[in-house]
N, C-alpha and C positions, 0 to 999 in steps of 0.2 A: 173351646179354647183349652181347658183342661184336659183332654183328650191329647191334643196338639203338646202340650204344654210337658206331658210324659213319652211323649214321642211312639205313639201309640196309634198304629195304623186303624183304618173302621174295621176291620177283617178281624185284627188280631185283639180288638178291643169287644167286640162281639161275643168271642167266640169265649172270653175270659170273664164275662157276664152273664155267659149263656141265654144269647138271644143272638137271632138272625141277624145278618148285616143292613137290611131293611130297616128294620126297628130302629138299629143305632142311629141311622141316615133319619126317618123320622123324627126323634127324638132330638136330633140337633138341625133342624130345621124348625124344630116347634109345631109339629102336625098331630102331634099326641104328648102326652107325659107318663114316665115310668110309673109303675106302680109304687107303693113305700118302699116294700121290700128292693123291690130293680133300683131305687135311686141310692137307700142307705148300701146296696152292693156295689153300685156306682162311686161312690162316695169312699167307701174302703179302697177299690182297686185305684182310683185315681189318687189315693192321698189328699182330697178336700173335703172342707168341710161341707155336710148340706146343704146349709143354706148360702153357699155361693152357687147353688144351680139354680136356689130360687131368687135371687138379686136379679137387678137390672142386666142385659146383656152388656159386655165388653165389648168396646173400640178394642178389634188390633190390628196393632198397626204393619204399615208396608216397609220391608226392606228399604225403601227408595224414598220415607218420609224417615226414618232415622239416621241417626249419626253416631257411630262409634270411635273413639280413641284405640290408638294402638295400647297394646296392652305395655308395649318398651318406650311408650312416654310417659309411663303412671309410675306415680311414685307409691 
């Protein structure tokens, strides 16, 4: 999600971590875990903190279960 979240492809989030595209696809499946150093780099390039990779996983949600307002009815 955090990934997603800086609008950061697995490709061009790999290659800014320095690690395969494999790895990253791992990594967020949950098949392995980074090393310290790969998360605290993880951690920098995404702008979060640590221990949001080690918390519970995030619901997120579907385009089709939200509801946005126009932004020209807000006051």
């Amino acid at each position: 999600m955090a990934r997603k979240r800086r609008l950061l492809n697995k490709t061009k989030f790999a290659q800014q971590i320095g690690v395969d595209l494999r790895t990253v696809t791992g990594y967020e499946r949950g098949e392995y875990e980074p090393a310290a150093s790969t998360l605290a780099l993880i951690s920098t390039t995404l702008r979060f903190p640590i221990g949001f990779f080690a918390g519970d996983d995030l619901h997120e949600p579907s385009p089709a279960t939200a509801s946005f307002r126009s932004l020209a009815r807000m006051s």
